[in-house]
LODODREN-849961 format. One record per residue (C-alpha): residue number from 1; residue in three letters; x, y, z negated. Coordinates in steps of 0.05 Angstrom, whole numbers, plus 5000, padded with zeros to 4 digits. Layout:
N
NUM|ALA|X|Y|Z
...
***
This chain:
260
1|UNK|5000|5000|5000
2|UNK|5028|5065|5020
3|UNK|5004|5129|4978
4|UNK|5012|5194|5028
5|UNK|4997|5256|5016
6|UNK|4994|5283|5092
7|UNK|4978|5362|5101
8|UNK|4956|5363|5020
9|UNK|4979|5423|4977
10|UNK|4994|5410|4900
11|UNK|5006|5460|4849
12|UNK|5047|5425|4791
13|UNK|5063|5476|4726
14|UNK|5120|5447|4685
15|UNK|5157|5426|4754
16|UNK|5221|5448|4745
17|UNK|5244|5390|4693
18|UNK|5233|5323|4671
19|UNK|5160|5292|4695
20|UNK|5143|5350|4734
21|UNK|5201|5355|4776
22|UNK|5196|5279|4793
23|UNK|5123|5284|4805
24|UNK|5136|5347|4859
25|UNK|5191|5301|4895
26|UNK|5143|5242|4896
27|UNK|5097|5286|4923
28|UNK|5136|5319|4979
29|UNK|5165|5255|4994
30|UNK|5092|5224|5008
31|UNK|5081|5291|5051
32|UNK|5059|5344|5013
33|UNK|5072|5419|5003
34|UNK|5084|5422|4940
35|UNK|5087|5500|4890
36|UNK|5135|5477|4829
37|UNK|5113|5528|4767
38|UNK|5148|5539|4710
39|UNK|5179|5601|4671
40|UNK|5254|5593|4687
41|UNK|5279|5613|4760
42|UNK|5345|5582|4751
43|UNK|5311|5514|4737
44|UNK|5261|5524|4787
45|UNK|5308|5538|4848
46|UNK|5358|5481|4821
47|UNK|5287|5434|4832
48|UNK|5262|5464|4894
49|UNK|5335|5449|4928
50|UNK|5327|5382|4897
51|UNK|5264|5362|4929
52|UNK|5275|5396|4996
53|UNK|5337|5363|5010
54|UNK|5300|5300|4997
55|UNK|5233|5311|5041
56|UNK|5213|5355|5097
57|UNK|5147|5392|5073
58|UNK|5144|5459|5044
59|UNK|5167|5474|4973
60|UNK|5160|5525|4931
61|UNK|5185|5551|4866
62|UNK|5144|5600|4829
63|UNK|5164|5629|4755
64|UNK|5093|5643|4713
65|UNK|5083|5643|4639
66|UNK|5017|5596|4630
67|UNK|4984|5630|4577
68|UNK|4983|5695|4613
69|UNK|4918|5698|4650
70|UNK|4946|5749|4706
71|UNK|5008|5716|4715
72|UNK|4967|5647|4727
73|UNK|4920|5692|4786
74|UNK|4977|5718|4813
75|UNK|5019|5652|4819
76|UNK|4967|5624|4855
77|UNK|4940|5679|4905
78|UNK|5023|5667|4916
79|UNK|5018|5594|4924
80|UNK|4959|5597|4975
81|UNK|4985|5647|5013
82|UNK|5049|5611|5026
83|UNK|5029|5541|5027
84|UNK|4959|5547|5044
85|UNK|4892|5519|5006
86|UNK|4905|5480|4945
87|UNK|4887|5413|4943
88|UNK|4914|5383|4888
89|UNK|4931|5417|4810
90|UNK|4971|5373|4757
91|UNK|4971|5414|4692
92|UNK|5037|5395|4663
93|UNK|5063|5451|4625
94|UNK|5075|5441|4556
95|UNK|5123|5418|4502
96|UNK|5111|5364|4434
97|UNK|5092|5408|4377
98|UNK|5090|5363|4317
99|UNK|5079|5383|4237
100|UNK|5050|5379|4178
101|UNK|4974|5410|4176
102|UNK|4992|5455|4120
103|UNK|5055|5487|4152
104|UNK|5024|5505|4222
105|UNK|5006|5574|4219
106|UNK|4950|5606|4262
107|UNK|5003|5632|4307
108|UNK|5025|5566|4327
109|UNK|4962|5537|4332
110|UNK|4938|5590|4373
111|UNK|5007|5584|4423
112|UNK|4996|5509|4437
113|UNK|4919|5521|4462
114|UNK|4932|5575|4490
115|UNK|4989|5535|4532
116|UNK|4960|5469|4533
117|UNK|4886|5470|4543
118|UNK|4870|5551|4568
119|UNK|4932|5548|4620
120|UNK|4898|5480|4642
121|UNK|4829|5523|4647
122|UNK|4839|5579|4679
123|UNK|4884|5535|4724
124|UNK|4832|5492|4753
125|UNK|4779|5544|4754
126|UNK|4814|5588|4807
127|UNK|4832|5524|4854
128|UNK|4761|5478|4834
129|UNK|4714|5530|4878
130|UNK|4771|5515|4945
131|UNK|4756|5438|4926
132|UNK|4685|5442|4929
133|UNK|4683|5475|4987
134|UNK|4721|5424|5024
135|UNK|4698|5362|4986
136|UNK|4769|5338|4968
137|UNK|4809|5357|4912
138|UNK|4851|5320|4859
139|UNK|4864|5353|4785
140|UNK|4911|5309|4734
141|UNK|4920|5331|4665
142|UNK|4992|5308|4633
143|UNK|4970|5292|4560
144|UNK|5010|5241|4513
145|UNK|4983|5186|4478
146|UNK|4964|5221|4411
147|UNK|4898|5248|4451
148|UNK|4873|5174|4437
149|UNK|4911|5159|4381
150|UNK|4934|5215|4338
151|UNK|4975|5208|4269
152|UNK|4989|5235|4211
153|UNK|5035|5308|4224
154|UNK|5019|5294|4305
155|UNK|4980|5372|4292
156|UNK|4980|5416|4335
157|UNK|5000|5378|4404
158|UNK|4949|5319|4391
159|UNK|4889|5361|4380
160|UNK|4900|5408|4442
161|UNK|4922|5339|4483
162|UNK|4858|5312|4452
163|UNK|4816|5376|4473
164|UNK|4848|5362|4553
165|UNK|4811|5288|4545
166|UNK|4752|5316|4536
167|UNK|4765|5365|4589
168|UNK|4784|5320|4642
169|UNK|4718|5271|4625
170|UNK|4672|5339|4637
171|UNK|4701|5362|4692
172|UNK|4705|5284|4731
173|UNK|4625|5290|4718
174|UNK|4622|5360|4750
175|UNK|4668|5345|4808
176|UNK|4654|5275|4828
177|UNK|4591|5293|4872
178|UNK|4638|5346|4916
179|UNK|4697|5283|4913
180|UNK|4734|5324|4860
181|UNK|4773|5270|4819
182|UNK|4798|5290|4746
183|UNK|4844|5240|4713
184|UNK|4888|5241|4652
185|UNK|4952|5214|4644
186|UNK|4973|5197|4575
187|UNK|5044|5200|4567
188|UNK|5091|5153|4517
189|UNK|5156|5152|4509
190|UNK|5191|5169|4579
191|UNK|5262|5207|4592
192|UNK|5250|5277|4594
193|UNK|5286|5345|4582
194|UNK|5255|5346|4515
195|UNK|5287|5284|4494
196|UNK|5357|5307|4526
197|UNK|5348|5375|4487
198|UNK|5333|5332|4418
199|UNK|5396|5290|4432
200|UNK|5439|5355|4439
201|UNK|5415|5387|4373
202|UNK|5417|5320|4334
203|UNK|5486|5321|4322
204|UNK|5490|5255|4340
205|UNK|5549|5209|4362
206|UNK|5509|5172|4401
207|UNK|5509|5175|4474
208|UNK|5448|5198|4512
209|UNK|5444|5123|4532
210|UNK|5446|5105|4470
211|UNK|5396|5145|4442
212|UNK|5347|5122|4485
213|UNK|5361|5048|4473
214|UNK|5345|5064|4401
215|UNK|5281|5099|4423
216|UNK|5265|5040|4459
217|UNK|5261|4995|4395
218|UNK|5196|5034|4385
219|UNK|5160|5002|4448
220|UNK|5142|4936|4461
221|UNK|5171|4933|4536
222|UNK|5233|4951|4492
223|UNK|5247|5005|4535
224|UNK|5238|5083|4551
225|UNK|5199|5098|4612
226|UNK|5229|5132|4674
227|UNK|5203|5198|4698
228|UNK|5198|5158|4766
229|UNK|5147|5105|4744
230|UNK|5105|5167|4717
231|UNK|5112|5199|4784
232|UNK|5085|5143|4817
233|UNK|5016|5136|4789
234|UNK|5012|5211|4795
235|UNK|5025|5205|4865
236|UNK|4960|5140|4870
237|UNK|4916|5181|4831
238|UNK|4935|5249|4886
239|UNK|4923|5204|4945
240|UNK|4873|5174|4986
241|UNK|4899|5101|4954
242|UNK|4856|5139|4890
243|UNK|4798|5150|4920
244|UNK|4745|5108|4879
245|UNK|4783|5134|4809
246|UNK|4754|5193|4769
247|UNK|4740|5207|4703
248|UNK|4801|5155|4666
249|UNK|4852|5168|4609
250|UNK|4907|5126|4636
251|UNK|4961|5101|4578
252|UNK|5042|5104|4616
253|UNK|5075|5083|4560
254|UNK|5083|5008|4559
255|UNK|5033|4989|4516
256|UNK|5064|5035|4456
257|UNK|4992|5065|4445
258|UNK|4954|5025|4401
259|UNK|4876|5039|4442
260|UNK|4866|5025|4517
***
């Protein structure tokens, strides 16, 4: 089965690192245009010559701060008028926020909806109008495994991941009879920028290799997850090879959540 995404356009915020720079290469390599968004340019360019020295379809790189409503309308009016109608959003962007309830302030709280779940909203309401129109869009929400299965300190990342669930199973009912198809993808434990980043400040003697053998204990396929095998549902669920699927939290973590 070949997944291709032929004359598509795909939005992906977070796309200049980790899952959402592998999920923009996937893309472009299955033939779409794909608009990488994140805040840093330096990143962003270093991704976008990445991807287009791997596939032949337009790429571009676009800096926006997702909690800023007029940077979001102005990235894509941007986005459209360089790569044309947009066909596809993944709302990536987003770090782990993890502590205990009674140390979060309201700040924090407020910066991880306002990233999380309003960048995600104000996101798909600019491109879900375009979709409806030509009855054929795709939106995935990036959310990690604590939307199903929070724990104990997982505050404030597992309530606005939870909050995207919910999102994603409204908007699948709204969009399904204009073949608009809203899926989650829950997210385990899979190499990422965040991890590299934790490695650095640990102190550790460890090797980054290492390090994520270690993390692997935690998983029952003994193992961290690539950014690749992420990519590569992302890319099923964008395609055609989707088409029947709308509406599903889907767990890439090798089995480490505990619900389906």
């Amino acid at each position: 089965m070949e997944c291709r995404m032929d004359g598509r356009t795909a939005i992906v915020t977070g796309g200049s690192l980790g899952l959402g720079r592998a999920m923009g290469l996937e893309f472009a390599k299955s033939g779409a245009n794909v608009a990488l968004v994140a805040r840093g340019q330096e990143a962003l360019d270093e991704a976008k010559a990445e991807i287009e020295s791997a596939a032949s379809t337009k790429i571009g790189a676009y800096s926006c701060d997702m909690c800023d409503p007029d940077a979001i309308k102005s990235m894509y009016a941007s986005v459209e008028s360089d790569l044309g109608p947009v066909d596809v959003v993944v709302n990536n962007a987003g770090t782990s926020r993890r502590g205990a309830f009674m140390e979060i302030s309201d700040e924090v709280w407020r910066e991880d909806i306002e990233l999380k779940l309003f960048g995600a909203i104000r996101l798909i309401r600019l491109a879900f109008p375009g979709m409806q129109e030509r009855r054929w869009g795709r939106i995935i929400n990036v959310l990690n495994v604590g939307a199903k299965a929070p724990s104990a300190g997982g505050a404030p990342t597992a309530v606005s991941r939870a909050a995207g669930m919910s999102l994603t199973k409204i908007l699948a009912g709204e969009g399904a009879p204009h073949n608009i198809l809203v899926n989650a993808m829950l997210v385990g434990l899979i190499k990422s920028d965040q991890h590299y980043q934790r490695h650095l400040k640990s102190g550790s003697n460890q090797t980054l290799e290492e390090f994520y053998e270690e993390m692997g204990k935690a998983v029952p396929m003994g193992r961290v997850g690539k950014a690749e095998e992420f990519a590569n549902m992302a890319c099923f669920l964008a395609s055609d090879a989707g088409s029947y699927i709308t509406g599903t939290a889907i767990n890439v973590d090798g089995n480490r959540s505990p619900v389906v």
